[in-house]
N, CA, C and O atoms as CSV, one atom per row, in Angstrom:
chain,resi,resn,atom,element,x,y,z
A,1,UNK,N,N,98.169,-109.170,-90.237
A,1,UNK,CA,C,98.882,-110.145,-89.416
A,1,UNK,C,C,97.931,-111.301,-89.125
A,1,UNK,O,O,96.822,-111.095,-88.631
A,2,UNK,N,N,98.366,-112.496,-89.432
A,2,UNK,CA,C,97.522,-113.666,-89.153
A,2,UNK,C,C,98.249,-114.043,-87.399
A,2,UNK,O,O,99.409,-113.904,-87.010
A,3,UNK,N,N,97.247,-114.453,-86.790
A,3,UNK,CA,C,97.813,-114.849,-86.017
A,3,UNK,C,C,96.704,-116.454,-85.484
A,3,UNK,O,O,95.489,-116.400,-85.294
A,4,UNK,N,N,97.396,-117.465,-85.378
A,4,UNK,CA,C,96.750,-119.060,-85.188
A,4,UNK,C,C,97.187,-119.771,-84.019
A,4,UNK,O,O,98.379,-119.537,-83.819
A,5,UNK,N,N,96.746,-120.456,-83.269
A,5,UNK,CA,C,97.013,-121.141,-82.806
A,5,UNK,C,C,97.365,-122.786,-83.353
A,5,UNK,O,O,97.758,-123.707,-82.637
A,6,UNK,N,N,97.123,-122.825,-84.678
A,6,UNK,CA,C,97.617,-124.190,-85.357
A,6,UNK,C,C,99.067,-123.720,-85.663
A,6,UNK,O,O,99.471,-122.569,-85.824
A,7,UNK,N,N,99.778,-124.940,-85.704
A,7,UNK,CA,C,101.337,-125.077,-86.275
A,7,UNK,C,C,101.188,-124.350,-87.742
A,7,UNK,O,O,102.176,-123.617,-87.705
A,8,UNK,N,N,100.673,-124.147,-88.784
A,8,UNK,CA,C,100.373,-123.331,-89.839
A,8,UNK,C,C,99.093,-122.801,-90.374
A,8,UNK,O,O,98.030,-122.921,-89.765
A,9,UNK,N,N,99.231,-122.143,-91.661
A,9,UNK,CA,C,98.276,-121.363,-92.145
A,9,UNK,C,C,97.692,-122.539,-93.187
A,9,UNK,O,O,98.584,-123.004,-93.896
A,10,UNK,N,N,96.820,-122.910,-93.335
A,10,UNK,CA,C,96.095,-123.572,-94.150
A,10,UNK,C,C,96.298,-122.802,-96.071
A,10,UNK,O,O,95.802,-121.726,-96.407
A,11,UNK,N,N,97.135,-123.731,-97.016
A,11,UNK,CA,C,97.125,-123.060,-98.192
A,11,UNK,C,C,97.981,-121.886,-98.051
A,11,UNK,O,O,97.864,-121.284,-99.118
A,12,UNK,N,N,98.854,-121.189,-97.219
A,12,UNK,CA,C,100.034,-120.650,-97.183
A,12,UNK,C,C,101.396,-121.738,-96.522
A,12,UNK,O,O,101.447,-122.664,-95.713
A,13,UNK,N,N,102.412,-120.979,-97.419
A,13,UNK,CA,C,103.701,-121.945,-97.041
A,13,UNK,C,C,104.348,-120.804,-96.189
A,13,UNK,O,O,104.241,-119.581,-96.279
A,14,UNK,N,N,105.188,-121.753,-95.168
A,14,UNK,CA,C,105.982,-120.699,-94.008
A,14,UNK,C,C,107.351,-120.736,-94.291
A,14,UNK,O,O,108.070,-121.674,-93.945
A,15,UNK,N,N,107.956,-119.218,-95.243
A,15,UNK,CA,C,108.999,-118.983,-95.641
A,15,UNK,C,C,110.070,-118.615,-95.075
A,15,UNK,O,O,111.145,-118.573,-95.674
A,16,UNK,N,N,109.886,-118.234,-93.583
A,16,UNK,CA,C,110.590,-117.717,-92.618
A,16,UNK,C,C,110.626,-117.718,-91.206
A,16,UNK,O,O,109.813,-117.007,-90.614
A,17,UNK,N,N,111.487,-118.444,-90.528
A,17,UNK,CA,C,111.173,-118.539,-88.897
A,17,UNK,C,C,111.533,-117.294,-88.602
A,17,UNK,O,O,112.339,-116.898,-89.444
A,18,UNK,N,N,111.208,-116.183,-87.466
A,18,UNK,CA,C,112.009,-115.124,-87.530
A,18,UNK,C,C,112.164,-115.565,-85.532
A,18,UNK,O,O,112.798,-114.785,-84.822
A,19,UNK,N,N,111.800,-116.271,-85.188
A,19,UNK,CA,C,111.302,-116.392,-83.758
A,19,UNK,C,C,110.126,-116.370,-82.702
A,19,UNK,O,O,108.991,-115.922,-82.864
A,20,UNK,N,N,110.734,-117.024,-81.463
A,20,UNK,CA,C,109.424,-116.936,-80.821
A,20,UNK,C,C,109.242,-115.200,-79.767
A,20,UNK,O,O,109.911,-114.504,-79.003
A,21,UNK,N,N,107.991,-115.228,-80.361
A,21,UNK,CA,C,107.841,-113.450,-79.450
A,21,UNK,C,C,106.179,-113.915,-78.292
A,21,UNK,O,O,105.294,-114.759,-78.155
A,22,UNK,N,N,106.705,-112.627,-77.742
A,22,UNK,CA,C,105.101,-113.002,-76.536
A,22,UNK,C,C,104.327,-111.792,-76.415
A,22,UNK,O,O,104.393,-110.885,-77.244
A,23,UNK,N,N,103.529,-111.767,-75.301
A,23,UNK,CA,C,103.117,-110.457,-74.620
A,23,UNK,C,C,102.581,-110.458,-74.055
A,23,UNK,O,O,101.479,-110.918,-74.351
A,24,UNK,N,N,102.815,-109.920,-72.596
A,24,UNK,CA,C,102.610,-110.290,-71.492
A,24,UNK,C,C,101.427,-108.773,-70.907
A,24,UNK,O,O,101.538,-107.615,-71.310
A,25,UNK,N,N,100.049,-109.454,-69.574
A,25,UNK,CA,C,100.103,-108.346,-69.124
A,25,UNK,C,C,99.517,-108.318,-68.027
A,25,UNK,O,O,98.539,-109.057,-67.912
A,26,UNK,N,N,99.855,-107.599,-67.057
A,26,UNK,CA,C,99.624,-107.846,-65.841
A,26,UNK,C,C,98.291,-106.890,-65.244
A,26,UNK,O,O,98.248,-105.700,-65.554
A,27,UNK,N,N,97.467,-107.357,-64.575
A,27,UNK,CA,C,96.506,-106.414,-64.221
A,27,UNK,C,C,95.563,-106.724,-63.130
A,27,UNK,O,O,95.056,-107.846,-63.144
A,28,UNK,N,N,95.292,-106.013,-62.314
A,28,UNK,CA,C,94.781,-105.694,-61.227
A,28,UNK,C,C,93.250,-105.843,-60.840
A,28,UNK,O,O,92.531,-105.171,-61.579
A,29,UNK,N,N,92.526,-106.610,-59.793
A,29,UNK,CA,C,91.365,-106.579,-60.130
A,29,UNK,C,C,90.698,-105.650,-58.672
A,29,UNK,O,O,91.109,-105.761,-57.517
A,30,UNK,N,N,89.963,-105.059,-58.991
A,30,UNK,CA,C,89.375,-103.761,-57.809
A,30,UNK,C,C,88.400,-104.304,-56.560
A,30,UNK,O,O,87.824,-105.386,-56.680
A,31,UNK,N,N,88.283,-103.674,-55.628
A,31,UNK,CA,C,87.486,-104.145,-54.580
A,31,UNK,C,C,86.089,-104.471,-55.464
A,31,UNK,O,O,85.538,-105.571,-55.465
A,32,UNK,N,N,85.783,-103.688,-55.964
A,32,UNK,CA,C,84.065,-103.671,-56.340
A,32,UNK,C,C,83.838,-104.835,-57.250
A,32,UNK,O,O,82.743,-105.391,-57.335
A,33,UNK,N,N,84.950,-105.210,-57.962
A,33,UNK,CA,C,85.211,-106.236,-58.880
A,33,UNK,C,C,84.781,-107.544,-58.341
A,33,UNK,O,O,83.974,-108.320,-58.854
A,34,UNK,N,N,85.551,-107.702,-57.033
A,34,UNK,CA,C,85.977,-108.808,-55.661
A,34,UNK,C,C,84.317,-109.226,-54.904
A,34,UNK,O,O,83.706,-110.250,-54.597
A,35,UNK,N,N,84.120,-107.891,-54.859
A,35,UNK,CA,C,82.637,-108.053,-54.042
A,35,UNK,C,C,81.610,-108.203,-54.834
A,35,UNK,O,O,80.808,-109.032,-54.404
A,36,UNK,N,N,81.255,-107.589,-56.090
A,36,UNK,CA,C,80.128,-108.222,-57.254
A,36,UNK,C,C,80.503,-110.087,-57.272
A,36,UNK,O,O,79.713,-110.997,-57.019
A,37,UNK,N,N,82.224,-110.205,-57.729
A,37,UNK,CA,C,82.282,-111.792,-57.953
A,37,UNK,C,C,81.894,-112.356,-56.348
A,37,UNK,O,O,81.286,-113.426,-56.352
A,38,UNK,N,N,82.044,-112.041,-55.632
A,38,UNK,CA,C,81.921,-112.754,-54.200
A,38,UNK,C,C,79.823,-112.716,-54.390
A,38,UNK,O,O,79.260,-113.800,-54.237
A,39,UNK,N,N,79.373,-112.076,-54.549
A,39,UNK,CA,C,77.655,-111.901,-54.906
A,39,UNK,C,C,77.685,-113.330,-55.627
A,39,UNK,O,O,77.459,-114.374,-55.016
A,40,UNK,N,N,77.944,-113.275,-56.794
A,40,UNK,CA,C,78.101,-113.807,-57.850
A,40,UNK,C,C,77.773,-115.509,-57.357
A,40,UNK,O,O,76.784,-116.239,-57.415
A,41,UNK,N,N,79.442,-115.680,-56.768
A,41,UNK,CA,C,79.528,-116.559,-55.912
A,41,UNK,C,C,78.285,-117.739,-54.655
A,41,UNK,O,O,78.344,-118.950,-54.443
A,42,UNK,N,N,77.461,-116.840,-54.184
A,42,UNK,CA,C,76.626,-117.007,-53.327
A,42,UNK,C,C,75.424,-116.962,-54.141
A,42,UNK,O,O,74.588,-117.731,-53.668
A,43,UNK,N,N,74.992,-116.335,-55.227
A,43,UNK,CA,C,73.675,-116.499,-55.684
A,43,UNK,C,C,73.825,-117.362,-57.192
A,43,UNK,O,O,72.943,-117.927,-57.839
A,44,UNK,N,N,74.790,-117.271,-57.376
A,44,UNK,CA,C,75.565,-118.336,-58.831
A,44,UNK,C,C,75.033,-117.445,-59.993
A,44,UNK,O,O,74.350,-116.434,-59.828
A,45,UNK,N,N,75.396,-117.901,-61.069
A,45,UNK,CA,C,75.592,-117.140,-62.152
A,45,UNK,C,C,77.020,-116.642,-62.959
A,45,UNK,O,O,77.945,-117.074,-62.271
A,46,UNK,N,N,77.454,-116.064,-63.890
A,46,UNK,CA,C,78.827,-115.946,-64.052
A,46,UNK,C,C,79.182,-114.208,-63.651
A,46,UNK,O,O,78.284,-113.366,-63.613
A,47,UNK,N,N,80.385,-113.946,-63.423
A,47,UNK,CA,C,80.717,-112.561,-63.066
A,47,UNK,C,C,80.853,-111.968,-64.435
A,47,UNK,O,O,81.634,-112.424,-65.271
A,48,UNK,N,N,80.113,-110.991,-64.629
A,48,UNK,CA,C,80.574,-109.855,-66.093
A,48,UNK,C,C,81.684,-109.016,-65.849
A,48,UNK,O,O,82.121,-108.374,-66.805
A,49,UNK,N,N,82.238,-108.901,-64.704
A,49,UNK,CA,C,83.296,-108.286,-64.824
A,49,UNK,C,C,84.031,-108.500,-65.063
A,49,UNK,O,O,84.601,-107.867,-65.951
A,50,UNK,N,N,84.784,-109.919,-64.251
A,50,UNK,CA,C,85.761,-110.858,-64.000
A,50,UNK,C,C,85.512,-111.103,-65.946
A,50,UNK,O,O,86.452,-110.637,-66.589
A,51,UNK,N,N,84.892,-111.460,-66.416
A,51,UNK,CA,C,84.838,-112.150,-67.860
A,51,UNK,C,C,85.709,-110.620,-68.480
A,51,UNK,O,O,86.680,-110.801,-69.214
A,52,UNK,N,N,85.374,-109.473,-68.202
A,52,UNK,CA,C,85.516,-108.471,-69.197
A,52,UNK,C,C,87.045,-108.243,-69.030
A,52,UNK,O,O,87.736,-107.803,-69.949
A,53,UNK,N,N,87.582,-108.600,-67.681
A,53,UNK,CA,C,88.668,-108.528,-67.325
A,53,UNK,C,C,89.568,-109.314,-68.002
A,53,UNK,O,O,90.611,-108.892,-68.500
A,54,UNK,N,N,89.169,-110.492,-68.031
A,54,UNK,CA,C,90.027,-111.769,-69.077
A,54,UNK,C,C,89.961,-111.452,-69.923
A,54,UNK,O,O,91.057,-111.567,-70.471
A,55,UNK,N,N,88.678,-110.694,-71.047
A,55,UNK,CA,C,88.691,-110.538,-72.449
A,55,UNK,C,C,89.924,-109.442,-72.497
A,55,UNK,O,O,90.982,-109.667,-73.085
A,56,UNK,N,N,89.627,-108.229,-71.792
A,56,UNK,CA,C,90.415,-106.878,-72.007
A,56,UNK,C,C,92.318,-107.631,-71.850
A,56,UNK,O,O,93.229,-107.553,-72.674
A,57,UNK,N,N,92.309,-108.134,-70.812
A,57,UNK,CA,C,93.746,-108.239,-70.474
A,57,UNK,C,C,94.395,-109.183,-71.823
A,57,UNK,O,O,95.492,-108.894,-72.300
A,58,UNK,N,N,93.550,-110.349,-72.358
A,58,UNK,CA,C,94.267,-111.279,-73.671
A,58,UNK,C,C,94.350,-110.429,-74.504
A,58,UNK,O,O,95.463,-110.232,-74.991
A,59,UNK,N,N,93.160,-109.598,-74.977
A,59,UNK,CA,C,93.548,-108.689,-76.209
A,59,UNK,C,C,94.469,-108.228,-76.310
A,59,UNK,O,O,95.275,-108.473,-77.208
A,60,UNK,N,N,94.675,-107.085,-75.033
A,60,UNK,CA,C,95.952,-106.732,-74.886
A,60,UNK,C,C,97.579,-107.291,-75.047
A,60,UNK,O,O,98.636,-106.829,-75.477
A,61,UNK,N,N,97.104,-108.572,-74.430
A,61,UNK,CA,C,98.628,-109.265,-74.508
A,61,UNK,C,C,99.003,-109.627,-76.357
A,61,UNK,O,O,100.021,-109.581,-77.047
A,62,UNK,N,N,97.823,-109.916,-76.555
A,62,UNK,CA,C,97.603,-110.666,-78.275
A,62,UNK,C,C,98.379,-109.449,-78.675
A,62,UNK,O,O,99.597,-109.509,-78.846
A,63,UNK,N,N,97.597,-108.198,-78.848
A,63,UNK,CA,C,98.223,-106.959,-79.625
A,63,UNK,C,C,99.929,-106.672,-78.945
A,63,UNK,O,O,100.703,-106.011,-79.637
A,64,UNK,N,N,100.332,-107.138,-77.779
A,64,UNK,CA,C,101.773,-106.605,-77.820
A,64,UNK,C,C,102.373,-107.492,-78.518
A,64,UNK,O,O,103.499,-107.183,-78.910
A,65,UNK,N,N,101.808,-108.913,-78.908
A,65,UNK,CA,C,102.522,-110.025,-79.204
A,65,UNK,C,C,102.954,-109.465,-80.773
A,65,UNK,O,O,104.039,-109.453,-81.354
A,66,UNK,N,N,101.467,-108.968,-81.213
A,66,UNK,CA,C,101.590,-109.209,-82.375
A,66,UNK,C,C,102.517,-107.966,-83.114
A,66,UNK,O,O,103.139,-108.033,-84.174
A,67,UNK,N,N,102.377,-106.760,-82.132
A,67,UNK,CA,C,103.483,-105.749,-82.642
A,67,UNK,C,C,104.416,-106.394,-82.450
A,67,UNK,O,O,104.692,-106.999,-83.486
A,68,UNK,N,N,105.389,-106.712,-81.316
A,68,UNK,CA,C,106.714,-107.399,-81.660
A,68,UNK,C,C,107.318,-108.621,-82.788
A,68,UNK,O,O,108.495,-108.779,-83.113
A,69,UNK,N,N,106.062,-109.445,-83.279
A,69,UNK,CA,C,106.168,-110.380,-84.191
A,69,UNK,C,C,106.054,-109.470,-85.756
A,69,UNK,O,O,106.383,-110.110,-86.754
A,70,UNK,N,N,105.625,-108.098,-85.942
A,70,UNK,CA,C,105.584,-107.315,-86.665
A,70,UNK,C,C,107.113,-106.570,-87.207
A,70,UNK,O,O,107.683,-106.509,-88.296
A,71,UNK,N,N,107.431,-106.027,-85.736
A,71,UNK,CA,C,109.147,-105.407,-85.698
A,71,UNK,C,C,110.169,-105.793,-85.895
A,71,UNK,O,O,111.181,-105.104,-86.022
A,72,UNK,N,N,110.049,-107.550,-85.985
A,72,UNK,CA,C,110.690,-108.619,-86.794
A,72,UNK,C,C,110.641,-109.108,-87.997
A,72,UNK,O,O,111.070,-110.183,-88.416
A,73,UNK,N,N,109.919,-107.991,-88.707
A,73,UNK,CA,C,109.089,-108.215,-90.180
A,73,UNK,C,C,108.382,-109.806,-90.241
A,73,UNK,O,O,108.475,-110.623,-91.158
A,74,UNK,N,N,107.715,-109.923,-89.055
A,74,UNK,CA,C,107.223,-111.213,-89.404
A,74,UNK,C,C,105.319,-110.858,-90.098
A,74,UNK,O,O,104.628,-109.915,-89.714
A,75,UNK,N,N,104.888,-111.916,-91.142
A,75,UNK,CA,C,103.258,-111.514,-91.076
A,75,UNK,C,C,102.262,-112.427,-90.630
A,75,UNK,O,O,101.051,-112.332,-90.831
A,76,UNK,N,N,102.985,-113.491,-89.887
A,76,UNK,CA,C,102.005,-113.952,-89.263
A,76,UNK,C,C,102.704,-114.520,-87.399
A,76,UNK,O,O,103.729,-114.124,-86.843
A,77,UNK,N,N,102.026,-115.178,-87.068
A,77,UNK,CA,C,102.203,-115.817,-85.601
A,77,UNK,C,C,101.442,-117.234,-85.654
A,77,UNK,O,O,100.262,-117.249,-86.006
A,78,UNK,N,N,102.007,-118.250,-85.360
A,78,UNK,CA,C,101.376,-119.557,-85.571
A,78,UNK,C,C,102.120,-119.656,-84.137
A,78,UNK,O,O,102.956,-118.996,-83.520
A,79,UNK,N,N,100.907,-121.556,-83.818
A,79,UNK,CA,C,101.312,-121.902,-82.742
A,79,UNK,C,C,101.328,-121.277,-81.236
A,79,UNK,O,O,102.052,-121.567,-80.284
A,80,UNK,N,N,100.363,-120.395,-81.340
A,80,UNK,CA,C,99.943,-118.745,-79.899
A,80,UNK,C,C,99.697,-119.830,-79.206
A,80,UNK,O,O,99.097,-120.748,-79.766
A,81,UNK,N,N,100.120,-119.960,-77.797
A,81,UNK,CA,C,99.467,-120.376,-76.259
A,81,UNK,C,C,99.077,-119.164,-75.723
A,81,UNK,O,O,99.524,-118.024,-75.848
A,82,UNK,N,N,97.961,-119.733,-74.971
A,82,UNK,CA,C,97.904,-118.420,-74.153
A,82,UNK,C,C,97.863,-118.646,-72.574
A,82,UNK,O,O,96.937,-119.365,-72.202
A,83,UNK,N,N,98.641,-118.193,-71.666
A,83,UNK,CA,C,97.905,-118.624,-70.263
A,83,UNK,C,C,97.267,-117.718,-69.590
A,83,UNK,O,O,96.936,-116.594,-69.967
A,84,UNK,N,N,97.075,-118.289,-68.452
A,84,UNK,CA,C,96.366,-117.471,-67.447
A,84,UNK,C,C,96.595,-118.047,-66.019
A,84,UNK,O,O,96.320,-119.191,-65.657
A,85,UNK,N,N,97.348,-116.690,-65.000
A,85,UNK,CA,C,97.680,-116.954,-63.960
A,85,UNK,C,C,97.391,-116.017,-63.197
A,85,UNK,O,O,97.289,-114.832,-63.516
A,86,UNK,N,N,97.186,-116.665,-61.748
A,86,UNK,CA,C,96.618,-115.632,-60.559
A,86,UNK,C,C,97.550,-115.306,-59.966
A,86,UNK,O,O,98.401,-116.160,-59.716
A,87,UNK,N,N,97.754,-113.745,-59.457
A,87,UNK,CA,C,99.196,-113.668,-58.533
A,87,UNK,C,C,98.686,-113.131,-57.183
A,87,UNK,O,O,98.336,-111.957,-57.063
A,88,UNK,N,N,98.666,-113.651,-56.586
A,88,UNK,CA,C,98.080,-113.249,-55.063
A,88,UNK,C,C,96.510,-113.210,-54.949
A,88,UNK,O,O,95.995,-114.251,-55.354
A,89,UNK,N,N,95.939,-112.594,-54.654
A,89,UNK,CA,C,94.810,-112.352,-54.489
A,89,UNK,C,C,93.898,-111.457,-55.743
A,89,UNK,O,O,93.072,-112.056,-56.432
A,90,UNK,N,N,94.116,-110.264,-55.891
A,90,UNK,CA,C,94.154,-109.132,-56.796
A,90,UNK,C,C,94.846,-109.089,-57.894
A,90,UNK,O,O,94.954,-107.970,-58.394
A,91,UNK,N,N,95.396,-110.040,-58.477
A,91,UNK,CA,C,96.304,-109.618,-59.394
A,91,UNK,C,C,95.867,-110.777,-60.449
A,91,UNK,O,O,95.577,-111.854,-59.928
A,92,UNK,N,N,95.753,-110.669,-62.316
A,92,UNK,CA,C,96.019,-111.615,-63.031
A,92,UNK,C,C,96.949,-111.226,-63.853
A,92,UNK,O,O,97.213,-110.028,-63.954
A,93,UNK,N,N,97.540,-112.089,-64.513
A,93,UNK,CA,C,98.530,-112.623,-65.462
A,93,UNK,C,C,98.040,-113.004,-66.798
A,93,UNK,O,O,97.334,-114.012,-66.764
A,94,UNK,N,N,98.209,-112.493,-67.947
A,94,UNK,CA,C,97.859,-113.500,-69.285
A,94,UNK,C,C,99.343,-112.968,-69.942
A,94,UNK,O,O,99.936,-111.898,-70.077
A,95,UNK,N,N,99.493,-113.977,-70.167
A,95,UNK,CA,C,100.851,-114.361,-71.295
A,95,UNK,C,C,100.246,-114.892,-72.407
A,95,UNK,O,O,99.090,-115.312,-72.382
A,96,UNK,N,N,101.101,-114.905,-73.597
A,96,UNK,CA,C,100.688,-115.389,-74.601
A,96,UNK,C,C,101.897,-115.181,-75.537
A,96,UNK,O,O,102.456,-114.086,-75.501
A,97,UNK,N,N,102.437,-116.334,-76.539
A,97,UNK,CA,C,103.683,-116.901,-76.587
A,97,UNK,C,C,103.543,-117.207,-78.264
A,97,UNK,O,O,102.337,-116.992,-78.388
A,98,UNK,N,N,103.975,-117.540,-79.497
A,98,UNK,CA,C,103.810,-117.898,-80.406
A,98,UNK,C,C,104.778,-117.944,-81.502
A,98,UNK,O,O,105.591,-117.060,-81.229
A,99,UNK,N,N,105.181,-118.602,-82.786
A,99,UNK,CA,C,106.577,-118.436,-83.251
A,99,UNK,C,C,105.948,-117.532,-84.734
A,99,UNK,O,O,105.092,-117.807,-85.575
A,100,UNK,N,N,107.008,-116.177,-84.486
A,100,UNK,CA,C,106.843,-115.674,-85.955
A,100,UNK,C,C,107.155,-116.151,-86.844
A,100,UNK,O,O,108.104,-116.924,-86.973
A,101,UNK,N,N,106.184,-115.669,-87.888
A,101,UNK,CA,C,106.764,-116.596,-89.337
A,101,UNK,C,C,106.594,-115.583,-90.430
A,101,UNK,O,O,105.939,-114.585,-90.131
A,102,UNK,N,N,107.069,-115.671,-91.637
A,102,UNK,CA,C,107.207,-114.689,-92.806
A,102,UNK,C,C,106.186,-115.901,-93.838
A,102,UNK,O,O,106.677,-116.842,-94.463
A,103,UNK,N,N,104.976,-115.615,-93.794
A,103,UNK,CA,C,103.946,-116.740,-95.092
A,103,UNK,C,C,104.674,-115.767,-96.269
A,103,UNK,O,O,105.175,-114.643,-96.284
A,104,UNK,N,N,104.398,-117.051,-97.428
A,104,UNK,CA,C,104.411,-116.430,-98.679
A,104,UNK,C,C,103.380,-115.507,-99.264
A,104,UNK,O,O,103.540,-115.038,-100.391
């Protein structure tokens, strides 16, 4: 499965729209998480957690995206956004959005 954030595949032609698919995922960040980044915060530097948290949660969303763009017999995903949103205090959001396509 290719998956791009450009409108196409460089040297493949796009034979098939099949639609746009996503995958979403929601996840939780822990006291100890809160209080290392609050350290973090006051002596500067970047949080390793908070980072591992963003990496783990996109992957995740990427891989549901890309099974559902799969179950549509699609083999690739062009055009992926991805966001990132805070929901209250404890909580993030990554979505990630992209249109299946069938390359030759």
């Amino acid at each position: 499965m290719i998956l791009t954030t450009t409108n196409f595949v460089e040297g493949r032609k796009i034979m098939e729209y099949r639609g746009i698919v996503s995958g979403e995922v929601i996840t939780g960040i822990n006291f100890v998480k809160d209080f290392m980044a609050g350290l973090r915060d006051i002596v500067g530097g970047r949080s390793g957690s908070y980072e591992r948290e963003l990496i783990n949660a996109r992957e995740e969303a990427m891989a549901e995206m890309e099974s559902r763009a799969a179950s549509i017999g699609a083999n690739a995903v062009v055009g992926i956004d991805i966001d990132y949103e805070v929901l209250g205090q404890t909580m993030l959001m990554v979505t990630v959005s992209g249109t299946a396509v069938v390359l030759e």
